[in-house]
VEXDREN-2710 file (C-alpha; in Angstrom, 1 decimal):
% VEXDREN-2710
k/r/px/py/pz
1/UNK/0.0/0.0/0.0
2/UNK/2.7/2.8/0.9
3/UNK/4.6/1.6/-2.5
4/UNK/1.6/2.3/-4.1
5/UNK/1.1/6.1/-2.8
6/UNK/4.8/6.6/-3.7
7/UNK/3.6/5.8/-6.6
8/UNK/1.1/8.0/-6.9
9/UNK/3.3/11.0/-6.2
10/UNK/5.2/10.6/-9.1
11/UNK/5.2/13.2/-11.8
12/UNK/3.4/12.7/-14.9
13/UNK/6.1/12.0/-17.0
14/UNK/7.3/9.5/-15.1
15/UNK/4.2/7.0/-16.0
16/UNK/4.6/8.0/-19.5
17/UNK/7.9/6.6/-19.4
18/UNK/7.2/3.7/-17.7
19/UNK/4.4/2.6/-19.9
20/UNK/6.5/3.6/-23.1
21/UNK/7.6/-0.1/-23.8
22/UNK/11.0/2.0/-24.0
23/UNK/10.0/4.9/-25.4
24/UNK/8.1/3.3/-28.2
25/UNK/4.7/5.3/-27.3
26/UNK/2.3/5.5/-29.9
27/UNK/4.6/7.4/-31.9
28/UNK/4.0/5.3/-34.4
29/UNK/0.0/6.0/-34.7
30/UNK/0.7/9.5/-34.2
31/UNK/3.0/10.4/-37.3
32/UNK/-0.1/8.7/-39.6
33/UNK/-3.1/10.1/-37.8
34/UNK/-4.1/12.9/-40.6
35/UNK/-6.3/14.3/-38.5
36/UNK/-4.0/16.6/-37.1
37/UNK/-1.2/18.5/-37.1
38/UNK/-0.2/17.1/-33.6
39/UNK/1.4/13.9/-32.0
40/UNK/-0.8/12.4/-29.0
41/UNK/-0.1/14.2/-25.9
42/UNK/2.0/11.2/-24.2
43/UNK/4.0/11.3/-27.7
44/UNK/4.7/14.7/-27.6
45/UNK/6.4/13.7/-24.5
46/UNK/8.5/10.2/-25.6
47/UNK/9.7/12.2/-29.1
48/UNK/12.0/14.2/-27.0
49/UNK/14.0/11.5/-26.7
50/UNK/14.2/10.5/-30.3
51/UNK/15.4/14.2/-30.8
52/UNK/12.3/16.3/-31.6
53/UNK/10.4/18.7/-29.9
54/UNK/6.7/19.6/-31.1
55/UNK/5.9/23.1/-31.1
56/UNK/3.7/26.0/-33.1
57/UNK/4.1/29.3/-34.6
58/UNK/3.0/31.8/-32.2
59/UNK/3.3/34.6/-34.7
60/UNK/0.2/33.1/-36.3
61/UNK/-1.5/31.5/-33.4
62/UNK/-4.2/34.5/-33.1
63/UNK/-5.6/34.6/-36.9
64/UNK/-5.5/30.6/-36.7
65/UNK/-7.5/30.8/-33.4
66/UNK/-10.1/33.5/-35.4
67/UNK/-10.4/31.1/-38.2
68/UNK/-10.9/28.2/-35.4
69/UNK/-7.9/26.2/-36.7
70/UNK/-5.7/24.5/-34.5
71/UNK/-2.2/25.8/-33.6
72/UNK/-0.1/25.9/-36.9
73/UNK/1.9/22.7/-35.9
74/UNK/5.8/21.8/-36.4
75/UNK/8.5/20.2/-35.3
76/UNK/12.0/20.9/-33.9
77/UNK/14.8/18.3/-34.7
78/UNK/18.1/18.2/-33.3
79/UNK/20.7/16.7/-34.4
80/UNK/23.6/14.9/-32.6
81/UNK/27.2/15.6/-32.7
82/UNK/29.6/14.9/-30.1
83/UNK/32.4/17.0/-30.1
84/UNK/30.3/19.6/-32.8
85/UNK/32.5/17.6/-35.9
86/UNK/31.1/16.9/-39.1
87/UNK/32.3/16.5/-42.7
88/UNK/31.7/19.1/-45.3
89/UNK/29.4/16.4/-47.1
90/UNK/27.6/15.9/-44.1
91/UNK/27.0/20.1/-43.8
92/UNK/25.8/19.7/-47.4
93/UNK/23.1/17.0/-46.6
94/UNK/22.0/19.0/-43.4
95/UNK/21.6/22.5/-45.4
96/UNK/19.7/20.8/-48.0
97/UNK/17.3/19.0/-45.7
98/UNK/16.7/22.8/-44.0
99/UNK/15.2/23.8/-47.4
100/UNK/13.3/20.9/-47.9
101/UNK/11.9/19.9/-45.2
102/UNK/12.5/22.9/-42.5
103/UNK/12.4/26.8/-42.8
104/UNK/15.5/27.3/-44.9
105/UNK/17.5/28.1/-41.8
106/UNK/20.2/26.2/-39.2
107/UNK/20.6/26.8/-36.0
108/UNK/24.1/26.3/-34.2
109/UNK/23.3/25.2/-30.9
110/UNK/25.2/26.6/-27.4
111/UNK/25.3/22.4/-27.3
112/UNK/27.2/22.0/-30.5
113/UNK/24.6/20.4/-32.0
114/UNK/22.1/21.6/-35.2
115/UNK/18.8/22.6/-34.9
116/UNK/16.0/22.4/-37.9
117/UNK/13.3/24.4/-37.2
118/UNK/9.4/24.3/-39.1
119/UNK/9.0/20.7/-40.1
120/UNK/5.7/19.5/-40.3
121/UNK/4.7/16.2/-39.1
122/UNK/4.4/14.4/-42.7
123/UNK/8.2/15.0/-43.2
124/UNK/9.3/14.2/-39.9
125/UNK/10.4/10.8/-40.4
126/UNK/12.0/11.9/-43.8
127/UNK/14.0/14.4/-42.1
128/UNK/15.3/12.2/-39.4
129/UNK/16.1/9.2/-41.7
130/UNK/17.7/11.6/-44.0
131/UNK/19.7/12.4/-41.1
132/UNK/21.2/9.5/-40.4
133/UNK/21.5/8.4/-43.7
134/UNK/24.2/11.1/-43.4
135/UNK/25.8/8.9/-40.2
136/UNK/24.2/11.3/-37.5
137/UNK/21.5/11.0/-35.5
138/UNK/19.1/12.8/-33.4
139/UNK/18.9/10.6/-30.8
140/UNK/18.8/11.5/-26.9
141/UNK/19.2/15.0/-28.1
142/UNK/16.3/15.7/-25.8
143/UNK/14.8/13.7/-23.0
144/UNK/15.4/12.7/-19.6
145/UNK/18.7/11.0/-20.6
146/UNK/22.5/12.5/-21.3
147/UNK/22.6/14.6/-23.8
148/UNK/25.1/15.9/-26.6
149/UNK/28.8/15.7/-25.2
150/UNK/30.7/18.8/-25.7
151/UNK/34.1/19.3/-25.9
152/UNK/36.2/22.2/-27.7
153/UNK/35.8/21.1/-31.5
154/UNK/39.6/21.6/-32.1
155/UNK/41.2/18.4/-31.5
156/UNK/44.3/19.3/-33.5
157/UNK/44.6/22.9/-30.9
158/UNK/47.3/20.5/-29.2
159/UNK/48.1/16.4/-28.7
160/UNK/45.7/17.1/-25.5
161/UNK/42.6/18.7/-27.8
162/UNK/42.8/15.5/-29.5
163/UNK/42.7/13.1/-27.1
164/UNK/40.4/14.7/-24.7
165/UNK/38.1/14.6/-28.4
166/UNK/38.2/11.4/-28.3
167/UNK/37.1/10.8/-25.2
168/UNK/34.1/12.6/-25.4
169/UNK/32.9/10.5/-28.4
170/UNK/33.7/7.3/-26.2
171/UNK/31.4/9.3/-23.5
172/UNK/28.5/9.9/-25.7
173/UNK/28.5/6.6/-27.6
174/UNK/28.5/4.8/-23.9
175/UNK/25.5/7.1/-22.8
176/UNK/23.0/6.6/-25.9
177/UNK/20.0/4.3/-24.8
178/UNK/20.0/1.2/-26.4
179/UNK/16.3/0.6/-27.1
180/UNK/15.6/-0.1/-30.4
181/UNK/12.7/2.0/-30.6
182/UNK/14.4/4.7/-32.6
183/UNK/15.7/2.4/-35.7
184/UNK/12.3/1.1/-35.5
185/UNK/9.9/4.1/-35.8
186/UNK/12.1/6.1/-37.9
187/UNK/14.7/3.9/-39.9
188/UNK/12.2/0.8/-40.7
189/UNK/14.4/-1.6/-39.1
190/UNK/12.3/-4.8/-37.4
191/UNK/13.0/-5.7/-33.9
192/UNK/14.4/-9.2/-33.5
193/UNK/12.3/-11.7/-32.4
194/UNK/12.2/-12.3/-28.9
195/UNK/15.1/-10.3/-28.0
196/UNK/13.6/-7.7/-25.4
197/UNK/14.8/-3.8/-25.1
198/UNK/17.3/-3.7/-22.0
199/UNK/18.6/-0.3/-20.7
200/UNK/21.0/-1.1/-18.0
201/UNK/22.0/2.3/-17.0
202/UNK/18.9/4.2/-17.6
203/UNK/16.3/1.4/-17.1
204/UNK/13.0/1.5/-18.2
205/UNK/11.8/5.3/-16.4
206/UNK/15.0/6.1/-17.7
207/UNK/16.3/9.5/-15.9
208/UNK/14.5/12.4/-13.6
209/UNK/15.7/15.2/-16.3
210/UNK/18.0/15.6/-18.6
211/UNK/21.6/15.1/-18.0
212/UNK/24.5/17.1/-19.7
213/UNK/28.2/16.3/-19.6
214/UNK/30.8/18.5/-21.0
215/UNK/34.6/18.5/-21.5
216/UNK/37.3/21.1/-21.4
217/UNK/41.1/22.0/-21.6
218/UNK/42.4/24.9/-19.6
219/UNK/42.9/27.6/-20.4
220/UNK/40.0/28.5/-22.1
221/UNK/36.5/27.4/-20.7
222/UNK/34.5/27.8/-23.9
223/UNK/32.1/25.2/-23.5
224/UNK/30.7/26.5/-20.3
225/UNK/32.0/23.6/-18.0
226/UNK/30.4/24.7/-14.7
227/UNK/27.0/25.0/-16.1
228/UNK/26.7/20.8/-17.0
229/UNK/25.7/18.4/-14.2
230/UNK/28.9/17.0/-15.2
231/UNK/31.7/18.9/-16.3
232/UNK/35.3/17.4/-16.9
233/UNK/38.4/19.3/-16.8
234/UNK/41.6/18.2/-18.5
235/UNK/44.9/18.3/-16.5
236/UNK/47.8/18.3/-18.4
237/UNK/51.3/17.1/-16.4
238/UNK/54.7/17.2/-18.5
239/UNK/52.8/17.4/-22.1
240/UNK/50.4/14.8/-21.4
241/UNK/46.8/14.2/-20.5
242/UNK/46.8/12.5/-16.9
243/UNK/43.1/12.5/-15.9
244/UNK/40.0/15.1/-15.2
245/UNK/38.9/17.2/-12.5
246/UNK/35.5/16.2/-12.2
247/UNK/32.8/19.0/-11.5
248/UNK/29.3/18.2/-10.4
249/UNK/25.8/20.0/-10.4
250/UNK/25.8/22.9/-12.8
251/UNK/22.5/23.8/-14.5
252/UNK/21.2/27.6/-15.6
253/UNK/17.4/26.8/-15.4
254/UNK/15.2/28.5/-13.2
255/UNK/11.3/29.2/-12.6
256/UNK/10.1/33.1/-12.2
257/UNK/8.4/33.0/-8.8
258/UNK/9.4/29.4/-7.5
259/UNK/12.7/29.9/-4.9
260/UNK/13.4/25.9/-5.1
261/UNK/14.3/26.8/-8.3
262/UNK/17.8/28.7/-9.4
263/UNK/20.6/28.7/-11.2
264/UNK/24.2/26.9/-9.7
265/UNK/27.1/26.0/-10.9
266/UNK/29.3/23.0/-10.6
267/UNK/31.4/22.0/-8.0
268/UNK/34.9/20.7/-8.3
269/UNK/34.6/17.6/-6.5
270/UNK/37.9/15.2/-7.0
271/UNK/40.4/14.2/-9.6
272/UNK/40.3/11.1/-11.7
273/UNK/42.4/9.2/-14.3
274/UNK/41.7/9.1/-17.7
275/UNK/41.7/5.4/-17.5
276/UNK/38.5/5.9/-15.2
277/UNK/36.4/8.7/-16.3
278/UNK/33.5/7.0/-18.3
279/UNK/33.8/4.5/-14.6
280/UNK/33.2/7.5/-12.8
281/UNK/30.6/9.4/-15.2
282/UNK/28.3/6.6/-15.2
283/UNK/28.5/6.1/-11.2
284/UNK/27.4/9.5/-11.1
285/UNK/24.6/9.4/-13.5
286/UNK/23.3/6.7/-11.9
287/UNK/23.8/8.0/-8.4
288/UNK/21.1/10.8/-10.1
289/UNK/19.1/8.0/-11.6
290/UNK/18.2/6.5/-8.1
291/UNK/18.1/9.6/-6.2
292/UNK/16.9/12.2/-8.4
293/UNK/13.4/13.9/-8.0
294/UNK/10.9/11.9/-9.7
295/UNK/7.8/14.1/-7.9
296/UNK/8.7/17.7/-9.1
297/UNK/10.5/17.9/-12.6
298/UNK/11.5/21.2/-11.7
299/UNK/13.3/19.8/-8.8
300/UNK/14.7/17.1/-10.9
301/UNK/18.5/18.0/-12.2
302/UNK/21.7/16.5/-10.1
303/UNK/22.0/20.2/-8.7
304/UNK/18.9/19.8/-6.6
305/UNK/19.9/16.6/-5.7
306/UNK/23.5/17.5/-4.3
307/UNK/21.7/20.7/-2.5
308/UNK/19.1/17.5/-1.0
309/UNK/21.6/15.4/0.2
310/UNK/25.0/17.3/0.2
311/UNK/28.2/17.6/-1.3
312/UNK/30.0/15.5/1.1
313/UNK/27.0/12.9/0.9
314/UNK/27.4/12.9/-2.8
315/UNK/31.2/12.2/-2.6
316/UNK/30.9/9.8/-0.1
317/UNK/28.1/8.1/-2.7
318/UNK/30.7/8.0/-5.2
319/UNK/33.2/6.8/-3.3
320/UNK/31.5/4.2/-1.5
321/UNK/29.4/2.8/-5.4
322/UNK/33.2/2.7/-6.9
323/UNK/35.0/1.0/-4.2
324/UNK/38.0/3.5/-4.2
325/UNK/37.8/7.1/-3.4
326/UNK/38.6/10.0/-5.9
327/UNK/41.6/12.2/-5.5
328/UNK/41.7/15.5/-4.6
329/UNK/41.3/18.0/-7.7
330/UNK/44.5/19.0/-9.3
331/UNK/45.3/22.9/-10.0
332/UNK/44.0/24.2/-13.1
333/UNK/43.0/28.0/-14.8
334/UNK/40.3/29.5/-16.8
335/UNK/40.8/32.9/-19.1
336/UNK/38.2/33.2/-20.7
337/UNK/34.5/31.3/-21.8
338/UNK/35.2/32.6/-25.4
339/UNK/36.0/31.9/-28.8
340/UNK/39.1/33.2/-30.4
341/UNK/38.6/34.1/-34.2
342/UNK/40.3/33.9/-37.4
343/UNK/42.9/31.6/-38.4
344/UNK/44.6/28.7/-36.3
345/UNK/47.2/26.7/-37.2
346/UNK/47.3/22.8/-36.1
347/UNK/49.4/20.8/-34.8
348/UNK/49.1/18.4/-37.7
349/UNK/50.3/21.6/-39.7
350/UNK/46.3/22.5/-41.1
351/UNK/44.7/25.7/-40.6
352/UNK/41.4/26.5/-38.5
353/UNK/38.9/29.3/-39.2
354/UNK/36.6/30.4/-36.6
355/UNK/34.1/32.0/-37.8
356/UNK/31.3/34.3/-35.5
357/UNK/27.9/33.3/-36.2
358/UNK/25.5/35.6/-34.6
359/UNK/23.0/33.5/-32.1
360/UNK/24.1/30.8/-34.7
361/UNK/21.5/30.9/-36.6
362/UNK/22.8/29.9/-40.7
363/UNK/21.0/31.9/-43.1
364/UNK/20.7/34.4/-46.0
365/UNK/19.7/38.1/-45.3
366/UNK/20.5/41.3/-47.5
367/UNK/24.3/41.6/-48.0
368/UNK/25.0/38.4/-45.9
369/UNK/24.7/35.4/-47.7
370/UNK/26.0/33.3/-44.7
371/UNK/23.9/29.9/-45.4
372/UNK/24.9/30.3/-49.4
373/UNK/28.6/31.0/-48.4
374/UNK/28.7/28.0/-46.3
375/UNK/27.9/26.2/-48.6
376/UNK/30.2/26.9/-51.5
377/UNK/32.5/26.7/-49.0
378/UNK/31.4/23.2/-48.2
379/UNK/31.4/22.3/-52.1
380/UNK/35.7/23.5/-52.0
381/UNK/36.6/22.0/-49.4
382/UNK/38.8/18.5/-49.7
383/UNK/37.9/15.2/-48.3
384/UNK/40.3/16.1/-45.0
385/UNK/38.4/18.9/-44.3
386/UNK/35.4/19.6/-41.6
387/UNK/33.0/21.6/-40.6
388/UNK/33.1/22.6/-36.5
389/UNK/30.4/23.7/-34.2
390/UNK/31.9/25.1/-31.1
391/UNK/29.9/25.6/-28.0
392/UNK/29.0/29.7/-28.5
393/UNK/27.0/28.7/-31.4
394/UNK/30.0/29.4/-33.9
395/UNK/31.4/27.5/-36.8
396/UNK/34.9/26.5/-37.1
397/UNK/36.5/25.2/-40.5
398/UNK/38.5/23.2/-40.2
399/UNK/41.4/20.9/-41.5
400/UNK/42.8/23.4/-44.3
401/UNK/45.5/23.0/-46.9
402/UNK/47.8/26.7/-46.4
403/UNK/46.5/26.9/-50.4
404/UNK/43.2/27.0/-49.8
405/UNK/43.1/29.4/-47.5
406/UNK/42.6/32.5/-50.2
407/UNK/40.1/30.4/-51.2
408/UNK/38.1/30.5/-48.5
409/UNK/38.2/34.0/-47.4
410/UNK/37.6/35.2/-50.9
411/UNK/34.2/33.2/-50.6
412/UNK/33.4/34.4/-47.0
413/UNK/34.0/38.2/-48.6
414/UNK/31.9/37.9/-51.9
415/UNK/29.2/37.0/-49.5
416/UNK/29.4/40.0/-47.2
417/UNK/30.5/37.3/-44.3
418/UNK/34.0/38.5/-44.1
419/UNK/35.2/41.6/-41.9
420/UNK/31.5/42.3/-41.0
421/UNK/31.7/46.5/-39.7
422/UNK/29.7/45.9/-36.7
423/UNK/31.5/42.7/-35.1
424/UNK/32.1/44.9/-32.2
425/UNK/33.9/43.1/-29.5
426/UNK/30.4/42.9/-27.8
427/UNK/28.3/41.2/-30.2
428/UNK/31.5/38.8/-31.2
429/UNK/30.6/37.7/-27.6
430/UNK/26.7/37.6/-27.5
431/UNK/24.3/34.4/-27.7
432/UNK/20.7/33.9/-27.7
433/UNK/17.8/31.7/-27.6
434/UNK/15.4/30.8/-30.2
435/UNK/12.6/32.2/-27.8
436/UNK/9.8/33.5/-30.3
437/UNK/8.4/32.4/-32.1
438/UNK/8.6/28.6/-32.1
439/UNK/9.7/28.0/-28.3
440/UNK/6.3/28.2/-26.2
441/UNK/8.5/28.5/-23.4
442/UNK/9.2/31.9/-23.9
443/UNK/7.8/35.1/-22.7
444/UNK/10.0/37.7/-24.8
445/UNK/11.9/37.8/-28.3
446/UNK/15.7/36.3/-27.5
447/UNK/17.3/35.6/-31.3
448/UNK/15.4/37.8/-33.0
449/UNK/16.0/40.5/-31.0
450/UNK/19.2/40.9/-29.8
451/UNK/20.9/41.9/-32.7
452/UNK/19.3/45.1/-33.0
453/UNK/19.8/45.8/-28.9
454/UNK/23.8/44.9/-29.9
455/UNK/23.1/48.2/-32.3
456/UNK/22.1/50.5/-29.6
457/UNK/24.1/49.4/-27.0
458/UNK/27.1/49.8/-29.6
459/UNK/26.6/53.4/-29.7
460/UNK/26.9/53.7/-26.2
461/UNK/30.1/51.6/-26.2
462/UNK/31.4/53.2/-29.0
463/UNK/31.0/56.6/-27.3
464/UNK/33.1/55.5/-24.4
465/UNK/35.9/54.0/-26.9
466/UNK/35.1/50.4/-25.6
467/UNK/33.7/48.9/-29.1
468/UNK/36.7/46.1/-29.2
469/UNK/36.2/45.1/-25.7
470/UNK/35.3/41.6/-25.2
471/UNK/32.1/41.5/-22.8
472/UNK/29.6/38.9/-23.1
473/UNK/25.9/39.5/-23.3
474/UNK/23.5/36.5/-23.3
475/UNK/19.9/36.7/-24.5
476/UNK/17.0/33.9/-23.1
477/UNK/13.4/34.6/-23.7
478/UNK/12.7/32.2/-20.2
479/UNK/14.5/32.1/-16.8
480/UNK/15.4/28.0/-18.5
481/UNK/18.8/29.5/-19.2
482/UNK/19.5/27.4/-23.2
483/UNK/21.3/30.4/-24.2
484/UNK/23.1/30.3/-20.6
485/UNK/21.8/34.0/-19.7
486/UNK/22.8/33.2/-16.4
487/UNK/26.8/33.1/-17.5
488/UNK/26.4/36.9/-19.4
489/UNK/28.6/39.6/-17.7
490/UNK/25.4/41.3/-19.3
491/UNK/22.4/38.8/-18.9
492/UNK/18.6/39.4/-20.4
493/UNK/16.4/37.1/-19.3
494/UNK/12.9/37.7/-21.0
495/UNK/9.7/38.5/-18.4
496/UNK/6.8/39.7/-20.8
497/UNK/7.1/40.7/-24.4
498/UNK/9.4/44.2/-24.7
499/UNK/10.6/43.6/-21.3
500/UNK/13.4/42.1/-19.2
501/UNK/15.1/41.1/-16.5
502/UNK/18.7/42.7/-16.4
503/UNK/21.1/40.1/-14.5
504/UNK/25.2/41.5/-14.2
505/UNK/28.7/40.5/-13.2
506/UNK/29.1/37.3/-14.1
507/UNK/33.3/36.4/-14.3
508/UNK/34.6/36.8/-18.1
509/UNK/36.1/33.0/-17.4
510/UNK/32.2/31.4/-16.6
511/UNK/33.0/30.7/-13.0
512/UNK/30.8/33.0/-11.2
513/UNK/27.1/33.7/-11.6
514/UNK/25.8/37.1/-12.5
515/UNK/22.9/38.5/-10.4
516/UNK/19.6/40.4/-11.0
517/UNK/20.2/44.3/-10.7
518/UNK/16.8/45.6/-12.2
519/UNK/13.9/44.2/-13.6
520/UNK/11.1/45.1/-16.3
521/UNK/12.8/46.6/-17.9
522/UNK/11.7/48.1/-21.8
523/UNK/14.6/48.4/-24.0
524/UNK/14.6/52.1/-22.9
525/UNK/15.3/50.9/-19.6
526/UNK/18.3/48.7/-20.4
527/UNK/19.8/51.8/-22.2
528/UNK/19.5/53.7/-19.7
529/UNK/20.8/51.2/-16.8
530/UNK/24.1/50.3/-18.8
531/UNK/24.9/53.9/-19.7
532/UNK/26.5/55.2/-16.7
533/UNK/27.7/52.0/-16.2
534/UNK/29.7/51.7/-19.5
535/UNK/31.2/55.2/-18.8
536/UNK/32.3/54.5/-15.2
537/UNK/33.9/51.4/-16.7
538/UNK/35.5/53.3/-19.3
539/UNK/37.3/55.5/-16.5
540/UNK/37.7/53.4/-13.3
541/UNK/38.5/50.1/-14.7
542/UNK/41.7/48.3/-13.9
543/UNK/44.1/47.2/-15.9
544/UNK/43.0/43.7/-17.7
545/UNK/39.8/44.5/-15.8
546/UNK/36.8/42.9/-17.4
547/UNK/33.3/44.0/-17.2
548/UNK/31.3/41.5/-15.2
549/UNK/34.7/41.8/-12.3
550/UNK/34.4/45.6/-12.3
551/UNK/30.4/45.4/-11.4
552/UNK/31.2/43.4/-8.9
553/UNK/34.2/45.6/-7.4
554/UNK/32.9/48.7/-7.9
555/UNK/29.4/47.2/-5.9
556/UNK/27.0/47.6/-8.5
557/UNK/26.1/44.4/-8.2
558/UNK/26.8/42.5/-5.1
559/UNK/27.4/38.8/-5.5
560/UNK/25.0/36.4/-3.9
561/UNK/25.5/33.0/-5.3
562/UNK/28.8/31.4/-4.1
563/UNK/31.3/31.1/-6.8
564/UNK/32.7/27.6/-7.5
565/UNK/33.4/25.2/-4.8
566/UNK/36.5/23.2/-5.1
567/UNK/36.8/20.1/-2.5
568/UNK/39.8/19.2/-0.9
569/UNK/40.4/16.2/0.5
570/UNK/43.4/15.1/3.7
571/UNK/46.4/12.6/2.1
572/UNK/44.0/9.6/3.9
573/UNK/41.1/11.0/2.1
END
């Protein structure tokens, strides 16, 4: 009887799960019911984890609701790529399916995976099957299970890029479910007889969220380490990769009126050898799978769950499920949560382009035929070459011949792509959300906005002779934090449309938190509020001083969320 009251508690996704048969649904039934534009309601829930998200057009949701029609429909795909690599045929495939089956654009995820945006239901299954007729997948792109590994997309940077790469493609092939509900429903492939689905890590409620791991190299920090529930830090010792800090309970998302809700970031918890990182990462996932918040799914990611029980509980949980007890974290150093631009040379003796995409979004406007650029580019490039997502929703390219170079740049330029006027140092360092008007999530314009703020707030940098300094500024239409608003030195969190929350001094290096200084505020307002602020930096900065530091020295902003916690452990542990 008290199991079955437990029971009864549980959130509603977590039937849905259960009676999935592995997350087969009715999926199915749903793509061929013509009835509708939709998926069943329990589908719309399971296709997460196959990579999709259903969602409408708001923009036309009032004249559809006049003419009584139901919500124009569509679909979100997204596509999987640990790491962010993929080969210029691949890019090819992937900008073709965006005009034939989605909206003509791509989005460049802050997860270094692509987003296709306005599929309708009947070419759902095309587009996905297309997709990994290309050797990707969307798979557990979405869903209560670990998503898209990230690591810095360079693996020639150094000897330690490249292993540490391949790592995190070990990582993310080890962490896909293994039902075979997804070659079934979208790849045609039969189930074999009598063989039934296992998930031995996930089991068959599979997690209580979503679960993101990410990897890094010091010194930079530009995949956001500190904001996954599990974040990996290379240490380096005489030239060589020796093992990962390991970093535990980051996540950005919040709810707007609900304190038991917030933003945190990771804690540096031990050291680990390489040998026994994927030992360890699965320990603590399934540490999360047992204890994590199956009541309240806003309650429901790892951080909750350490804040429940405790960092020391959590260690000792570790500890005690491996049999051997983690070292104590090893020194490391973060610059900067950026991306560094223009060319890069290898160590295998190739060149690397990074190349700002703004809010990563690939497409054609007037005078800045990025998507068509791209793809010419894609058409030159040799059979060595690749095309990099890194995790600010930019695009490197990679793997270049010293000839080709001219080549490239020559493209980039004809297309108005090249030595873009107003890539201030600001907006070289901004990144939004989708928000409106596909995300129903979101109360205020994110991507499609932001741009044109960069404009304003340009002037007013430019007037104070700051224009090339790097300060980030991070755009969410929701407190859920996908474009990591939380991490912004400047941080615009949407409340209602036309207004936001403005959130400031987070480090330059993404290991503090920025914190709310005003709210509801109109753009107006925002122009107003950073003003002053710009000027004073402009005089009473330090030198090397970065923005979201000199908020926080000058007490413009006084921090209230604890910055990272690193553990330390006696010699006897």
């Amino acid at each position: 009887m008290d199991e079955l009251l437990e029971k009864q508690k549980l959130s509603a996704d977590e039937y849905i799960k259960e009676k999935s048969n592995y997350l087969r649904g009715t999926i199915k039934e749903s793509l061929s019911n013509p009835l509708t534009g939709a998926l069943h309601p329990d589908d719309v829930k399971l296709i997460k984890y196959h990579g999709s998200y259903q969602q409408y057009d708001r923009d036309l949701d009032s004249e559809r609701k006049r003419q009584k029609l139901e919500p124009l429909y569509q679909f979100m795909v997204r596509v999987r790529v640990p790491g962010g690599i993929t080969t210029p045929e691949q890019w090819l495939a992937l900008d073709k399916l965006s005009d034939t089956h989605g909206n003509g654009t791509m989005k460049l995820t802050t997860r270094q995976s692509f987003q296709f945006h306005g599929i309708l239901k009947r070419s759902l299954k095309p587009t996905i099957k297309a997709i990994n007729e290309t050797l990707l997948s969307t798979i557990a792109t979405c869903g209560d299970v670990n998503r898209n590994v990230m690591c810095n997309p360079n693996p020639y940077q150094s000897q330690i890029h490249e292993e540490v790469y391949g790592i995190a493609a070990k990582l993310s092939e080890y962490f896909t479910p293994k039902t075979t509900a997804y070659h079934e429903i979208w790849l045609d492939q039969e189930k074999v007889g009598g063989t039934p689905d296992r998930e031995p890590l996930y089991t068959e409620t599979y997690l209580p969220r979503k679960f993101k791991i990410a990897l890094t190299v010091p010194p930079r920090n530009d995949i956001d380490v500190f904001a996954n529930d599990l974040g990996l830090i290379a240490i380096e010792e005489g030239n060589e990769l020796v093992g990962f800090n390991v970093c535990v309970g980051g996540g950005l998302g919040s709810t707007f009126g609900d304190d038991t809700t917030y933003a945190r970031l990771a804690d540096v918890i031990g050291f680990v050898s390489k040998e026994k990182v994927i030992e360890v990462s699965e320990t603590i996932i399934a540490i999360q799978r047992d204890y994590g918040n199956r009541v309240n799914r806003r309650n429901a990611r790892l951080k909750y769950t350490i804040d429940k029980g405790g960092l020391e509980w959590f260690v000792d949980e570790l500890n005690s499920r491996l049999g051997w007890e983690i070292e104590s974290p090893r020194n490391y150093h973060f610059d900067t949560n950026g991306d560094e631009y223009g060319w890069l040379k290898g160590t295998n003796g190739k060149w690397f382009y990074t190349l700002f995409v703004e809010n990563g979004r690939v497409k054609d406007e007037k005078g800045y035929k990025l998507k068509k650029a791209l793809r010419e580019v894609a058409l030159v490039l040799n059979k060595d070459a690749d095309m990099r997502l890194t995790g600010n929703q930019n695009l490197i390219i990679g793997n270049i011949e010293e000839k080709d170079k001219d080549v490239i740049e020559v493209i980039l330029a004809q297309h108005g792509v090249l030595n873009n006027p107003k890539l201030t140092g600001l907006r070289l360092n901004s990144m939004a959300c989708v928000a409106l008007n596909t995300c129903s999530l979101a109360f205020a314009e994110a991507e499609r906005y932001l741009p044109s703020l960069i404009d304003k707030l340009d002037v007013l940098l430019t007037k104070n002779g700051l224009q090339t300094d790097e300060i980030n500024i991070r755009m969410t239409g929701c407190p859920n934090g996908c474009g990591r608003s939380p991490l912004g030195e400047i941080g615009l969190v949407g409340r209602a449309v036309g207004r936001y929350n403005l959130y400031l001094g987070a480090s330059h290096n993404g290991d503090r938190l920025n914190t709310l200084y005003k709210e509801m505020l109109s753009e107006e307002g925002i122009l107003e509020t950073l003003d002053p602020i710009f000027s004073a930096y402009a005089l009473e900065r330090g030198e090397g001083e970065h923005f979201g530091d000199f908020v926080v020295r000058k007490g413009i902003v006084e921090v209230t969320d604890r910055p990272v916690k690193i553990l330390c452990f006696s010699e006897n542990g």
